[in-house]
C-alpha positions in Angstrom: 90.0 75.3 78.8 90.0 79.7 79.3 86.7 80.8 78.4 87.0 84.6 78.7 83.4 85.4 78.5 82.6 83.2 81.8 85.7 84.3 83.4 84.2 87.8 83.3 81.3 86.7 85.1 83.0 84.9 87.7 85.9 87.3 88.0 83.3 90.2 89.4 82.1 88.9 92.9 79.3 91.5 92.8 77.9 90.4 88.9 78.6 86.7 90.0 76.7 87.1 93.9 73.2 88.3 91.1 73.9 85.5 89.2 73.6 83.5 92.6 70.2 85.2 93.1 68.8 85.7 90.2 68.9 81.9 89.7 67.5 80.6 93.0 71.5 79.8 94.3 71.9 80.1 98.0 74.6 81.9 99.0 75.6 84.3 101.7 73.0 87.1 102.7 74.1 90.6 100.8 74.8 93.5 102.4 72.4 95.4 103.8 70.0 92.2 104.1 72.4 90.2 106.6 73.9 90.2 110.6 76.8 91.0 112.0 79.7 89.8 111.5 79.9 90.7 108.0 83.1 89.8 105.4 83.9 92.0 102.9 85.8 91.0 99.8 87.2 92.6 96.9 84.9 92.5 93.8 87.7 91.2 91.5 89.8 88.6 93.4 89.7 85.5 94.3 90.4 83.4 97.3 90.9 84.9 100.8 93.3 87.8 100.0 91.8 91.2 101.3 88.9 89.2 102.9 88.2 91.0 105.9 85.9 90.0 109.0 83.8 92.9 110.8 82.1 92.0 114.2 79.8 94.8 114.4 78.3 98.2 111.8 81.3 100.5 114.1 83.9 98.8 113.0 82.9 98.3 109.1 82.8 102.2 109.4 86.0 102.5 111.2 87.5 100.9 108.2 85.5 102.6 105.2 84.9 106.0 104.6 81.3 104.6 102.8 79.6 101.3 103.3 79.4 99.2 101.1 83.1 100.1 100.5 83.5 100.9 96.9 85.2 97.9 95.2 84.2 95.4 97.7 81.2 93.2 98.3 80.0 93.3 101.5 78.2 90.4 102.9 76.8 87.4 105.6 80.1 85.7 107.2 79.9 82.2 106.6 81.3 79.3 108.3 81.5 75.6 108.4 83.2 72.6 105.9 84.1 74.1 102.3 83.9 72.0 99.1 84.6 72.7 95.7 83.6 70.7 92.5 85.0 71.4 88.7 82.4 71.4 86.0 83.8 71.1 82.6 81.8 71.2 78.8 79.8 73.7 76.8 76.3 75.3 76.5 74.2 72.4 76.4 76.8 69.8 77.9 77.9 70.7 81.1 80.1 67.6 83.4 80.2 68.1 87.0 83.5 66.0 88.4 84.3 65.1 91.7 83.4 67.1 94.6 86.2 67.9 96.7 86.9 68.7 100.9 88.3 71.7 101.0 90.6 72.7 104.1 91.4 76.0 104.5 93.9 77.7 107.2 94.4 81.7 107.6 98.4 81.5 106.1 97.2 79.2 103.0 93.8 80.1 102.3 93.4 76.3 101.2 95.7 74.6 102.5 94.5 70.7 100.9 92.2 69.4 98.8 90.6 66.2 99.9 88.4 63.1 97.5 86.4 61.6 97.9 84.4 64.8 100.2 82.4 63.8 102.9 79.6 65.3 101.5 76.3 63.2 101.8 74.7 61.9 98.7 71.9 64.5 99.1 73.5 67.4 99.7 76.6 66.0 96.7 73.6 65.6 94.7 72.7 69.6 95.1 75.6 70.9 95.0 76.4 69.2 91.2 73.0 70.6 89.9 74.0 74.1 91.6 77.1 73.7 89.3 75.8 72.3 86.1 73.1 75.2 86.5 75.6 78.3 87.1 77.8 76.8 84.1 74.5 77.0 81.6 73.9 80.3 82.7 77.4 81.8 82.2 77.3 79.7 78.8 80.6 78.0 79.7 83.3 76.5 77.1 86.1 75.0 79.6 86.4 74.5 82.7 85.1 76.3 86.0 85.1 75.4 89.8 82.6 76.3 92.1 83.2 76.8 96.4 80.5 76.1 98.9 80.3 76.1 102.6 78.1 73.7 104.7 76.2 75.8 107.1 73.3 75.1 109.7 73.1 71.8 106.7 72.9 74.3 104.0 75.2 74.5 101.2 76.1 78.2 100.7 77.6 79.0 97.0 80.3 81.4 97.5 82.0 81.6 94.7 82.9 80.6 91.0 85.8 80.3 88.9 85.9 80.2 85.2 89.4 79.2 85.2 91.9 76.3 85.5 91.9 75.6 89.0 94.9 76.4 91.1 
């Protein structure tokens, strides 16, 4: 179910945030094109670990010696309901499964997974065509997740994850 080439992709938060925009994805704004606050992230983990929050430009530079930071991606701070949906297959046959609630708390990160989401059919709809589309593009054999947010009745793509799901 490891496909290593599509875990390189989504294992780089800076390659996989183009991949986002080249392909039309919405996600968070990027740094410099975003407000305050703004979250930065380290380009090569995943989850909430190092995430950090920043209210305002003094202290981002408070806490970097250049911005962006080297090794982290800086951008838009995003909040609202989280959801997550596995897509398994291979180029040409991609499978989104079922979309799941994602609840999150600052010890956990994500503390439960919920199915069915509450997701409306509409926006469920989306968000397994924003799937199937990132897992053609990053030509995956196995099995990846991707994690939105619902914002302002947006989904936001944050992240992807060409691995077995934790």
């Amino acid at each position: 179910a490891f496909d290593p080439a599509a875990y390189a992709v989504s294992s780089s938060k800076s390659t996989s945030d183009a991949l986002f925009h080249r392909l039309g994805i919405p996600a968070p704004a990027p740094w410099p094109n975003c407000t305050f606050p703004v979250l930065a992230k380290p380009d090569g983990e995943s989850g909430s670990k190092d995430v950090e929050v920043f209210p305002d430009l003094a202290k981002l530079e408070e806490r970097f010696d250049s911005i962006p930071p080297p090794g982290r991606v800086p951008q838009e701070y995003v909040t609202g309901p989280s959801y997550s949906i596995e897509v398994v297959g291979s180029p040409g046959y991609h499978t989104p499964l079922q979309i799941t609630d994602l609840e999150m708390d600052s010890d956990y990160d994500c503390k439960r997974v919920l199915a069915p989401a509450t997701l409306s059919s509409d926006l469920s709809s989306l968000f397994e065509g924003f799937a199937a589309t990132l897992a053609e593009a990053v030509n995956l054999t196995g099995i990846m997740d991707v994690e939105t947010v619902l914002q302002d009745g947006r989904l936001l793509v944050l992240e992807i994850d060409a691995r077995f799901p934790s």
